[in-house]
C-alpha positions in Angstrom: 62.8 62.9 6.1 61.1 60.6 4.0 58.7 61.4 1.4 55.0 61.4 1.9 51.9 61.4 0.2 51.6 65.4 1.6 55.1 65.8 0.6 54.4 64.4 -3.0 51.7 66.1 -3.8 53.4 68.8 -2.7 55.9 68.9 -5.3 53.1 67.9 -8.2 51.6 70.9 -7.2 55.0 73.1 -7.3 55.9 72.2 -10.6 52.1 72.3 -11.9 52.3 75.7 -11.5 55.3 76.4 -12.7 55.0 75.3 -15.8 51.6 76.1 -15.8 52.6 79.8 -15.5 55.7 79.8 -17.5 53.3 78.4 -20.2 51.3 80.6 -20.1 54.1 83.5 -20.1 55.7 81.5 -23.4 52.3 81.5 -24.6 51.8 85.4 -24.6 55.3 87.0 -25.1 57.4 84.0 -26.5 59.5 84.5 -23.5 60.2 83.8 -19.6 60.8 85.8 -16.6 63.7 84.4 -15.1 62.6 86.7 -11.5 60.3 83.8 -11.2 62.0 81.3 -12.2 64.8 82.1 -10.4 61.9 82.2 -7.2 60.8 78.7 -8.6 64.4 77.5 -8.8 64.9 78.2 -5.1 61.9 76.6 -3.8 62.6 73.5 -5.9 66.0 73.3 -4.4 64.5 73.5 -1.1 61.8 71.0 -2.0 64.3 68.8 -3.2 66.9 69.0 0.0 64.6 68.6 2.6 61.4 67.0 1.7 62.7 64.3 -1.2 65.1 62.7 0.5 66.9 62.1 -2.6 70.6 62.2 -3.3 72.6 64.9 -4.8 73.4 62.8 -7.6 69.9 62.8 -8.1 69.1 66.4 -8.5 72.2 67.0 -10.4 71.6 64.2 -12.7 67.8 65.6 -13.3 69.8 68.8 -13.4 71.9 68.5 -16.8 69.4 68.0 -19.3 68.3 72.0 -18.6 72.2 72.9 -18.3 72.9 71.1 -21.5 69.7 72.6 -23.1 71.0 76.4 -21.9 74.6 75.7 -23.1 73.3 74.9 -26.3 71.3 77.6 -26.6 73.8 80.2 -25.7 75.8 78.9 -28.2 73.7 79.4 -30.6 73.1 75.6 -31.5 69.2 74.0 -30.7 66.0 75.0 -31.2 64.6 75.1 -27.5 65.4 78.5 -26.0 66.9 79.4 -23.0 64.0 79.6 -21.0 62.9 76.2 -22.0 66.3 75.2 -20.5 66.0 76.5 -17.5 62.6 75.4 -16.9 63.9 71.8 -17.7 66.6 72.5 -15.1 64.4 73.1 -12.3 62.1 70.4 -13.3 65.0 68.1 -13.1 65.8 68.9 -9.3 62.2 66.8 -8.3 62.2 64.8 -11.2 65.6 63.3 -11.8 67.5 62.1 -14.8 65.1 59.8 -16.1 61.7 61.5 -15.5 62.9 65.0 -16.7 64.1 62.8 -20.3 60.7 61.7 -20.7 59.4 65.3 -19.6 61.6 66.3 -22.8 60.4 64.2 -24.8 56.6 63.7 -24.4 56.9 67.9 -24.7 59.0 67.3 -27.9 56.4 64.3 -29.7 53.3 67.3 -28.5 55.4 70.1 -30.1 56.1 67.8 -33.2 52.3 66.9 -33.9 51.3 70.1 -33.4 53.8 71.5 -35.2 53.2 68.9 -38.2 49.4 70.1 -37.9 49.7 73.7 -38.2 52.3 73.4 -41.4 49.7 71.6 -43.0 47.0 74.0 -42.3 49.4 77.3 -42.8 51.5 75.7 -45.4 54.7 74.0 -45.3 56.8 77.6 -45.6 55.6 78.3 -42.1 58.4 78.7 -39.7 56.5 80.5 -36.5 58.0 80.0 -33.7 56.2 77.1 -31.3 56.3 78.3 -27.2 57.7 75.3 -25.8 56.9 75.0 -22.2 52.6 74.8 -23.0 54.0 71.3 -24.0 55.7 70.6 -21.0 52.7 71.1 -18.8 50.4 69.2 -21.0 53.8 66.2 -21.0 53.5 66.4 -17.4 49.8 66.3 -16.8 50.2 63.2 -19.0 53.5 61.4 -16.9 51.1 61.8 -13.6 48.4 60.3 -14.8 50.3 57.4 -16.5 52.5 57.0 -13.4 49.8 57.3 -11.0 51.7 60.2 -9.3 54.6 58.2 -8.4 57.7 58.6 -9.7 61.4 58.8 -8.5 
């Protein structure tokens, strides 16, 4: 089946509100359900397999950032938790490789200033933890207006 505009918008939708509500979850108790996620997971997957019409290596590839992010984490290494890994690995399933790395990374630059801002104000001793995923929705809202919507 080939992807539509219904079928796109679709899927901006989907993963609005998932990290739209995970956000908001990270925002309030510094964690994430994984019930939902695990709910999110499985309609991404679906998404992915029969409205994309993308390749397996595809999803896989967009896959491995959030595997590699979890990994990390339960090894103890990283500063993004577990969550943010998992929420990275869904992500990845619509997104692919190279649009879930710039995901990452406009969420990491966001994080950074704001982190860099609120040292200044608090003082440089401050090490509060910063909820990840709020920057991940605000990285996305930015990559579909840059992109137009298109992507993949």
């Amino acid at each position: 089946m080939q992807k539509g505009v219904n079928t796109i918008l679709l899927i901006h939708i989907y993963v609005l509100l998932l990290l739209f509500l995970s956000g908001l979850e990270d925002l309030c108790t510094r964690k994430v359900s994984l019930s939902y996620l695990l709910l999110f997971f499985c309609g991404v997957f679906l998404i992915g397999i029969f409205y994309q019409h993308t390749s397996w290596v595809f999803m896989v590839g967009g896959m491995m950032m959030g595997v590699c992010i979890v990994s990390l984490r339960f090894l103890g290494i990283g500063m993004l938790g577990a969550g943010d890994g998992i929420v990275l690995l869904i992500t990845g399933i619509v997104l692919g490789f190279g649009n879930n790395m710039e995901l990452l990374m406009i969420g990491l630059l966001l994080a950074s200033l704001y982190g860099i801002g609120r040292s200044l104000k608090d003082g440089l001793r401050s090490k509060k933890e910063i909820p990840f995923i709020p920057f991940l929705f605000i990285g996305y809202l930015i990559q579909l207006f840059w992109n137009g919507g298109n992507y993949g």
